[in-house]
MARLUMTOR-888933 format. One line per 4 residues: their letters; for each residue x, y, z of N, C-alpha, C, O, CB. Coordinates in pm, whole numbers. Glycine has a CB too. Example, Ala and Ser with C-alpha at 12.3 -4.5 7.8 and 13.67 -1.06 7.14 Angstrom:
% MARLUMTOR-888933
AS = 1319/-569/780/1230/-450/780/1320/-330/780/1424/-332/846/1131/-447/905 ~ 1285/-225/708/1367/-106/714/1290/3/787/1341/114/804/1408/-60/572
END
This chain:
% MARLUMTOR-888933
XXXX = 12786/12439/1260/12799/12574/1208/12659/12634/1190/12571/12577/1126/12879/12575/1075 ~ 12649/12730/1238/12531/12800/1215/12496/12876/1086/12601/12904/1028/12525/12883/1308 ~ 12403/12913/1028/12350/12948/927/12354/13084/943/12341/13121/1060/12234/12893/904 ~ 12375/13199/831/12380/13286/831/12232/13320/828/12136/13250/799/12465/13317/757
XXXX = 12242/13483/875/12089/13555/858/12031/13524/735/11928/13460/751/12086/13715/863 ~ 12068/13553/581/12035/13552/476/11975/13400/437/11885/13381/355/12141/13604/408 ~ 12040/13302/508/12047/13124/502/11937/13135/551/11834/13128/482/12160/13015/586 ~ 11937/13159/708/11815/13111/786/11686/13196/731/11580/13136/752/11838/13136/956
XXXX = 11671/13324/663/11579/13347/639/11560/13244/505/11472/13158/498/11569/13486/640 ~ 11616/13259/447/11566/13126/286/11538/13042/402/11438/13102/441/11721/13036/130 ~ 11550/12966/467/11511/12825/527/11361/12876/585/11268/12813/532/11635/12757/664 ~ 11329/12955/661/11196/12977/707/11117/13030/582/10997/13059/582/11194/13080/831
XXXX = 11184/13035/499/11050/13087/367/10940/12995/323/10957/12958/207/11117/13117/211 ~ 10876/12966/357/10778/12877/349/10670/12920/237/10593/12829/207/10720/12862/484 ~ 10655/13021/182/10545/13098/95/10519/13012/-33/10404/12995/-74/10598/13256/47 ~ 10638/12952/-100/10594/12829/-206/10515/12725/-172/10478/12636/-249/10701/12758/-254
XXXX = 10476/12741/-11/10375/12612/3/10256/12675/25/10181/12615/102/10403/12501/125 ~ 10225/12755/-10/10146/12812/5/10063/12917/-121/9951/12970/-119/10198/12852/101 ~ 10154/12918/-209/10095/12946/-350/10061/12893/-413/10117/12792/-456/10135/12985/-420 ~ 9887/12962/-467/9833/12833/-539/9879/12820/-676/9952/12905/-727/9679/12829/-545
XXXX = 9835/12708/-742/9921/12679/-884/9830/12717/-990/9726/12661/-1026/9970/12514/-911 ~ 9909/12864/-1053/9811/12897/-1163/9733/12786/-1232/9772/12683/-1287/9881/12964/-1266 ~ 9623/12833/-1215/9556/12761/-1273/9438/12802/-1401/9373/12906/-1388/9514/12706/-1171 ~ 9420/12727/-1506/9425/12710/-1628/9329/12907/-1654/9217/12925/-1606/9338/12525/-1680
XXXX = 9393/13005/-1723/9333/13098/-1768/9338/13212/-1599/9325/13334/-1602/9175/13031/-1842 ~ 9355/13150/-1504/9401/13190/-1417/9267/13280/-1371/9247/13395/-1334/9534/13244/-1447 ~ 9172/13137/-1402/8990/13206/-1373/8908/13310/-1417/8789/13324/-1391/8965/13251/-1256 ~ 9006/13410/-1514/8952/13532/-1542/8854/13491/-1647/8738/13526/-1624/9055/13642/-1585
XXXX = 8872/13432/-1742/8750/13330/-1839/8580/13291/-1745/8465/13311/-1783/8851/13131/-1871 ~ 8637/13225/-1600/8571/13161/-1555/8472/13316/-1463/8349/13320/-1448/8662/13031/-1482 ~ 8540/13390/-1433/8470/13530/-1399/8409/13583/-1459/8293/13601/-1422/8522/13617/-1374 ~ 8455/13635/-1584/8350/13674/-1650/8230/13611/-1695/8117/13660/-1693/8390/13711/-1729
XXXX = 8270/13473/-1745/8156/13417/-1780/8031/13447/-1671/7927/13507/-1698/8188/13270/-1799 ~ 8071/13382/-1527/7953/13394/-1414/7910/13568/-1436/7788/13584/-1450/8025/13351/-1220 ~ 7980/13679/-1441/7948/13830/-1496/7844/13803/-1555/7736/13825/-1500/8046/13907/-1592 ~ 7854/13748/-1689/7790/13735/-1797/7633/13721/-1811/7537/13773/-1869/7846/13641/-1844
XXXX = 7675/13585/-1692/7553/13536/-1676/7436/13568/-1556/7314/13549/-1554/7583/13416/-1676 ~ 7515/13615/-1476/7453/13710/-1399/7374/13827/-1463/7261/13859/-1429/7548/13759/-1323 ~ 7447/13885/-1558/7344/13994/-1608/7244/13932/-1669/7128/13965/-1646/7397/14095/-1704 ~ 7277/13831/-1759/7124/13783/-1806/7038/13737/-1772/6930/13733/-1832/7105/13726/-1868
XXXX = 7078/13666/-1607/6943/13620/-1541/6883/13729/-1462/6769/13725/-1416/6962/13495/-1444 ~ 6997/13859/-1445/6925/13981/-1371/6835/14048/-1461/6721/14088/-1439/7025/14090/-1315 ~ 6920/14056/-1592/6824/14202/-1668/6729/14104/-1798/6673/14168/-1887/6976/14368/-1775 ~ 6722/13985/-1798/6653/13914/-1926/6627/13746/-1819/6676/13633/-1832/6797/13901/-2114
XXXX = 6525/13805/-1715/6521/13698/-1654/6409/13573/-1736/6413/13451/-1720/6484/13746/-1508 ~ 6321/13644/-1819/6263/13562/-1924/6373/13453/-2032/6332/13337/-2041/6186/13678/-2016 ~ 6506/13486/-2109/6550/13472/-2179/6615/13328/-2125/6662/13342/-2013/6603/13580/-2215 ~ 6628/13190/-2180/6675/13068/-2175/6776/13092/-2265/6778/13134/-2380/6584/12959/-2201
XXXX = 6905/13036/-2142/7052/13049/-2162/7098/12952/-2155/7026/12884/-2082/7121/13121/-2091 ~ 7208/12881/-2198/7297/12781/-2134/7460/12810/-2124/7534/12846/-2215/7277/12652/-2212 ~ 7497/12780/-1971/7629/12815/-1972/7676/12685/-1970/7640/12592/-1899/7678/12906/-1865 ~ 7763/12689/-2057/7880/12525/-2049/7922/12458/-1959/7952/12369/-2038/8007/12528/-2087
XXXX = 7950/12422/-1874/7974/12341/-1723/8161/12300/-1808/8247/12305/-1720/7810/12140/-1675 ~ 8220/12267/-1950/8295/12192/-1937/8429/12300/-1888/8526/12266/-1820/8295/12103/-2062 ~ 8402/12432/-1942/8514/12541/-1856/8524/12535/-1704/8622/12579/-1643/8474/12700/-1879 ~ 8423/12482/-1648/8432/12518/-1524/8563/12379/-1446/8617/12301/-1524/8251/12523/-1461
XXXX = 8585/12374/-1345/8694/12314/-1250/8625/12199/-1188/8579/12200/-1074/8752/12419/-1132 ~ 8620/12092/-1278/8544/11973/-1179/8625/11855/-1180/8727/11874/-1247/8387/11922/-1232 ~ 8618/11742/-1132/8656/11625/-1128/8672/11558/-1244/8576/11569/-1320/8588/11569/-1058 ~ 8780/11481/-1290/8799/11446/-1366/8695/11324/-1425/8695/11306/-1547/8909/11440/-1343
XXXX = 8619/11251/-1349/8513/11195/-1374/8390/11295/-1423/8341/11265/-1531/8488/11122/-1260 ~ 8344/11395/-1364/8251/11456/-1383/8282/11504/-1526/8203/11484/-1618/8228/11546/-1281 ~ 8409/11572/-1542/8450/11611/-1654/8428/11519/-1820/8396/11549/-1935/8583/11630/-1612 ~ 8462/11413/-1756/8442/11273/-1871/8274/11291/-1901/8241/11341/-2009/8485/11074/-1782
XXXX = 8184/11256/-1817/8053/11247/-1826/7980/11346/-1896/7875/11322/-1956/8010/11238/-1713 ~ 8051/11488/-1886/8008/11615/-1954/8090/11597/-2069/8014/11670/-2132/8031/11759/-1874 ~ 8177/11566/-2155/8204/11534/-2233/8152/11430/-2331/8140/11436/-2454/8277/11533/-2198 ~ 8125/11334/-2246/8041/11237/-2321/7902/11217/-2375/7852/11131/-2447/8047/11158/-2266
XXXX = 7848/11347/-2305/7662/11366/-2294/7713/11519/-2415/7605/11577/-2428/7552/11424/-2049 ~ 7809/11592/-2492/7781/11636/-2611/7867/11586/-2689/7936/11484/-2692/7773/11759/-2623 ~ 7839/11733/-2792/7907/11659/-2879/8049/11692/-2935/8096/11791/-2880/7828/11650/-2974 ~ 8133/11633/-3032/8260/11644/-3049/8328/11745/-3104/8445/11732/-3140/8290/11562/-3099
XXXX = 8240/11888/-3117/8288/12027/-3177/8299/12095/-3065/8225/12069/-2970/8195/12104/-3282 ~ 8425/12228/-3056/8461/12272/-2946/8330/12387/-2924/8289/12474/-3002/8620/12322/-2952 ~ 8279/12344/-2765/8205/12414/-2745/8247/12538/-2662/8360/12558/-2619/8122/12345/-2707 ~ 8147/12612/-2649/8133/12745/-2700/8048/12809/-2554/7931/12772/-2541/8038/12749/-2869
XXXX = 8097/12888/-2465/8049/12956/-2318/7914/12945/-2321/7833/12855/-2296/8085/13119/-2289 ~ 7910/13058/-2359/7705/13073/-2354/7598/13086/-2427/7570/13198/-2468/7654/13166/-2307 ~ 7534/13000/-2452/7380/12993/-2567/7304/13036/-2522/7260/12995/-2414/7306/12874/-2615 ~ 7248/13157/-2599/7155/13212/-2575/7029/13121/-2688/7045/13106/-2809/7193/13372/-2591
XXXX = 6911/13072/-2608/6822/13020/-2686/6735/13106/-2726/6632/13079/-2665/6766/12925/-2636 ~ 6707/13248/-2832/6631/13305/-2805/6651/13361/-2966/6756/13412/-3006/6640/13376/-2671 ~ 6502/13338/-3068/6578/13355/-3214/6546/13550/-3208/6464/13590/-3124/6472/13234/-3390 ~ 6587/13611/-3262/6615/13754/-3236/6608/13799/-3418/6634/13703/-3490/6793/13783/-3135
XXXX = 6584/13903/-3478/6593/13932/-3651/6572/13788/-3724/6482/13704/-3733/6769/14001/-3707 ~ 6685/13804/-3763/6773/13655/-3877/6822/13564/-3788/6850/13455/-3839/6935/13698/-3986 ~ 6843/13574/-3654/6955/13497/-3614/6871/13393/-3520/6767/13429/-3466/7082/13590/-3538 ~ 6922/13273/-3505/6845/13119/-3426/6876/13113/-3295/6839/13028/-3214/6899/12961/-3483
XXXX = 6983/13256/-3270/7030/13177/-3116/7165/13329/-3110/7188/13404/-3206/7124/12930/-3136 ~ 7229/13337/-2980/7321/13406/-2956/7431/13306/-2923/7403/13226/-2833/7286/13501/-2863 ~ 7544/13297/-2976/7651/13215/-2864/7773/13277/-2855/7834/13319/-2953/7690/13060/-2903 ~ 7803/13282/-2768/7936/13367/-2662/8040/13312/-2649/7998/13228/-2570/7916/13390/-2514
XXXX = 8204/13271/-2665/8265/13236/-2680/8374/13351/-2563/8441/13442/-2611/8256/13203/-2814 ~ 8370/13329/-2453/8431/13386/-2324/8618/13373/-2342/8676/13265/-2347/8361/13279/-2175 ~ 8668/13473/-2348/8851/13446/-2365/8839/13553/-2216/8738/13600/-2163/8976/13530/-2568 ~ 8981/13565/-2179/9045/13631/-2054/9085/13787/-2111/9064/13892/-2051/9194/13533/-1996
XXXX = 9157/13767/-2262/9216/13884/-2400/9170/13820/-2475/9101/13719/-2487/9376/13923/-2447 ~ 9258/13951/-2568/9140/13934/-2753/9216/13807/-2787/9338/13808/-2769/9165/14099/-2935 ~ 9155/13692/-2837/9203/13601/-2929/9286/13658/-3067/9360/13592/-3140/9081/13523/-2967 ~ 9249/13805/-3081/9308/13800/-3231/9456/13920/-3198/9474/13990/-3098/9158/13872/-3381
XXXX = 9527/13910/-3299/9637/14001/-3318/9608/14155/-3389/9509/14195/-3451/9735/13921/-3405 ~ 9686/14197/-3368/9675/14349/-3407/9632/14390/-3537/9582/14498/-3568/9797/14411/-3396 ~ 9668/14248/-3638/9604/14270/-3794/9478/14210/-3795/9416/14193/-3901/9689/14201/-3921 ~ 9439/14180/-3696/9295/14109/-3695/9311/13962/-3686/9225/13902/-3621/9207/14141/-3831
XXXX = 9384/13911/-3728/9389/13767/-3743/9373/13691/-3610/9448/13739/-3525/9518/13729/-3808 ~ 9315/13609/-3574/9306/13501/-3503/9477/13474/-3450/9558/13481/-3543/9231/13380/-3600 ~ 9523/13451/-3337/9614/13425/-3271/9690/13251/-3311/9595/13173/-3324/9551/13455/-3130 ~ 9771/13207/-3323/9823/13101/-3360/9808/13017/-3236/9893/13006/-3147/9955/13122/-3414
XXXX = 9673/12948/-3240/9610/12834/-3129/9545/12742/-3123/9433/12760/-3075/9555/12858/-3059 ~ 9590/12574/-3179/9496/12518/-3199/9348/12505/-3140/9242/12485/-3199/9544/12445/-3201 ~ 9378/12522/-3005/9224/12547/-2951/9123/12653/-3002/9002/12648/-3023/9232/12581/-2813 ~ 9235/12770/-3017/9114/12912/-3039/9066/12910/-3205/8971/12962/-3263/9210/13107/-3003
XXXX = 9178/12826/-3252/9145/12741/-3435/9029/12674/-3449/8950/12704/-3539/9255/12608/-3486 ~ 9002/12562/-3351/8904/12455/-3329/8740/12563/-3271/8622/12555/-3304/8987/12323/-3184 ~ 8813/12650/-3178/8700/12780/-3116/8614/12818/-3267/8493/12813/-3288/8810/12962/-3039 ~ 8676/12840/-3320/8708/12957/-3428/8607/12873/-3576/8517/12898/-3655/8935/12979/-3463
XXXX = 8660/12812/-3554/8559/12654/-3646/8441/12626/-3608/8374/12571/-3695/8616/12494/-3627 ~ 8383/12647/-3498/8284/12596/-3404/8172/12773/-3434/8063/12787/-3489/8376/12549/-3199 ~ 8248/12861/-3378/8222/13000/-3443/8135/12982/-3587/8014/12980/-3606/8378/13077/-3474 ~ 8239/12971/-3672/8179/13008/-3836/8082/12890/-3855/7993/12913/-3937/8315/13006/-3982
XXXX = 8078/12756/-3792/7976/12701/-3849/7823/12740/-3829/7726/12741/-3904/7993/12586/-3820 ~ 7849/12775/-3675/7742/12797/-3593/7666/12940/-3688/7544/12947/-3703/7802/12828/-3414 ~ 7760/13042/-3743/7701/13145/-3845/7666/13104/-3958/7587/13182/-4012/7779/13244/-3877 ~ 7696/12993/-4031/7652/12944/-4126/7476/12868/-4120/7390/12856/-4206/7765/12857/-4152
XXXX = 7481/12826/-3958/7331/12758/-3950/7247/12872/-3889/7133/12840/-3857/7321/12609/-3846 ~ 7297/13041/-3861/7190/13123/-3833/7196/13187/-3723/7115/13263/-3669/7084/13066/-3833 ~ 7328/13142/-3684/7328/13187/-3507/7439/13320/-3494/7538/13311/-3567/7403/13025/-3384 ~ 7431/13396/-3439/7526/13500/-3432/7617/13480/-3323/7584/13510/-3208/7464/13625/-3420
XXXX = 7741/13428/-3354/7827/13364/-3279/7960/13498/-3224/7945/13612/-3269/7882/13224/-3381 ~ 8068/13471/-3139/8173/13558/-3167/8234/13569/-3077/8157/13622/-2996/8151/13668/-3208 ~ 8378/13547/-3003/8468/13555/-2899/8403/13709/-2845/8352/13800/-2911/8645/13543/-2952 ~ 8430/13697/-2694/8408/13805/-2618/8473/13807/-2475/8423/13732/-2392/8271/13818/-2610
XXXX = 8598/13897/-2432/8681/13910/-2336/8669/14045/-2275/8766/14095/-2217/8804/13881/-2381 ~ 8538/14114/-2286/8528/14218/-2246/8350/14217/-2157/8251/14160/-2203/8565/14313/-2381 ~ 8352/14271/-2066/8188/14266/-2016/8118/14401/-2027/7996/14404/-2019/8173/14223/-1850 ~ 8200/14532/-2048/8104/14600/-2110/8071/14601/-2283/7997/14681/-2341/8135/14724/-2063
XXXX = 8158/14475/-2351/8091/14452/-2505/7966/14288/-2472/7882/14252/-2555/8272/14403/-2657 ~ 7982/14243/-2382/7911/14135/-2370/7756/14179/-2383/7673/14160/-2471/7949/14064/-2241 ~ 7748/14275/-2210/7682/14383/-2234/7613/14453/-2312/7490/14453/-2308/7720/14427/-2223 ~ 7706/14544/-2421/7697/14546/-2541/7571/14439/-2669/7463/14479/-2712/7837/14523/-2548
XXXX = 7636/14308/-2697/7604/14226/-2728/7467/14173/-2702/7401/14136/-2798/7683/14179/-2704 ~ 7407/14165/-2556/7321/14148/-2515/7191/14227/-2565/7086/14183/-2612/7357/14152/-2412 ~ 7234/14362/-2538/7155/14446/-2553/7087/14454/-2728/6971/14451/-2771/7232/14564/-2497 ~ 7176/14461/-2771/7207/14437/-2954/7086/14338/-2971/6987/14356/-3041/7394/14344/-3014
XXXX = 7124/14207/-2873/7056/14113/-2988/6908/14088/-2916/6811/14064/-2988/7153/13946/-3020 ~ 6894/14096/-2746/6784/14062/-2709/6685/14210/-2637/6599/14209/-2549/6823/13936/-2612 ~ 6755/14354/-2735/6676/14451/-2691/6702/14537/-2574/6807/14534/-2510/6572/14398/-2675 ~ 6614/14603/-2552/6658/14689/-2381/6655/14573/-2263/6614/14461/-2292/6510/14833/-2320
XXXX = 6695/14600/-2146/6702/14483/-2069/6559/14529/-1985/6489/14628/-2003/6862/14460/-1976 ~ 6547/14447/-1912/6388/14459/-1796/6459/14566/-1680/6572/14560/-1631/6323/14251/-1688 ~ 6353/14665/-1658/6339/14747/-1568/6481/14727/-1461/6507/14615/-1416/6193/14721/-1509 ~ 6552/14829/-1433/6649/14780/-1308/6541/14802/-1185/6479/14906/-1163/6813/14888/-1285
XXXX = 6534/14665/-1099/6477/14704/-937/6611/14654/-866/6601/14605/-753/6307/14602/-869 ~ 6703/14660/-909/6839/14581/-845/6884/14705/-755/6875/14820/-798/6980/14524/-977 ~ 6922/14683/-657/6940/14779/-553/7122/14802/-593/7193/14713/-639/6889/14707/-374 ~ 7150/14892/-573/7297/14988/-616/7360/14876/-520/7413/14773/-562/7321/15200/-561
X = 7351/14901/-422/7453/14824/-255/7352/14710/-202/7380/14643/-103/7479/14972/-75
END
């Protein structure tokens, strides 16, 4: 018996092998961050940064090894090493959306809880810490803490 039109097209649908499997934050975290950091090595090419390697997509070995070389508080996108007023350091805490809810509160997440912990201590030792899911407040941020940026010679195109 032959398969109807509607049959045989489901049977040639092949497109589920071929979609990739969301994957974790669905990279928009992992975009901006490189954004991020792109502007600061373009417009504050003086300024010593560190971006986290453990967000990024590596091997589960590699992953262990970067885990094991810090330390056991949830770390945090990008350190800016650079003391600025009052403050010892900038650090960036990269989301995809706002971590918090409409009353302000922090979202119900043990991770963004543990985030969030890692946050207030880091303000307690001097550093001006703070989730950021937006790149014209990163931007923002930048500018705030390390001044006007260096001359644009960056070509438009």
């Amino acid at each position: 018996m032959r398969p109807t039109p509607e049959e045989y097209e489901s049977m040639m649908n092949i497109d589920y092998m071929f979609k990739r499997k969301k994957e974790k934050n669905d990279n928009a975290e992992l975009r901006l961050q490189k954004k991020l950091c792109e502007y600061l090595q373009t417009h504050y090419p003086d300024v010593y940064f560190i971006s986290d390697a453990l967000g990024l997509f590596v091997l589960p070995s590699i992953r262990q090894t970067l885990k094991a070389t810090n330390s056991n508080h949830k770390h945090l996108d990008i350190i800016v090493l650079k003391k600025s007023g009052i403050y010892s350091g900038l650090v960036l805490e990269i989301k995809k959306e706002t971590p918090f809810k409409k009353d302000g509160t922090l979202k119900q997440d043990e991770h963004l809880e543990g985030q969030q912990h890692s946050i207030k201590k880091l303000i307690v030792e001097g550093f001006k810490a703070m989730f950021i899911w937006d790149m014209n407040k990163g931007v923002e941020e930048f500018h705030e803490y390390l001044g006007e940026p260096v001359s644009d010679n960056i070509p438009l195109f």
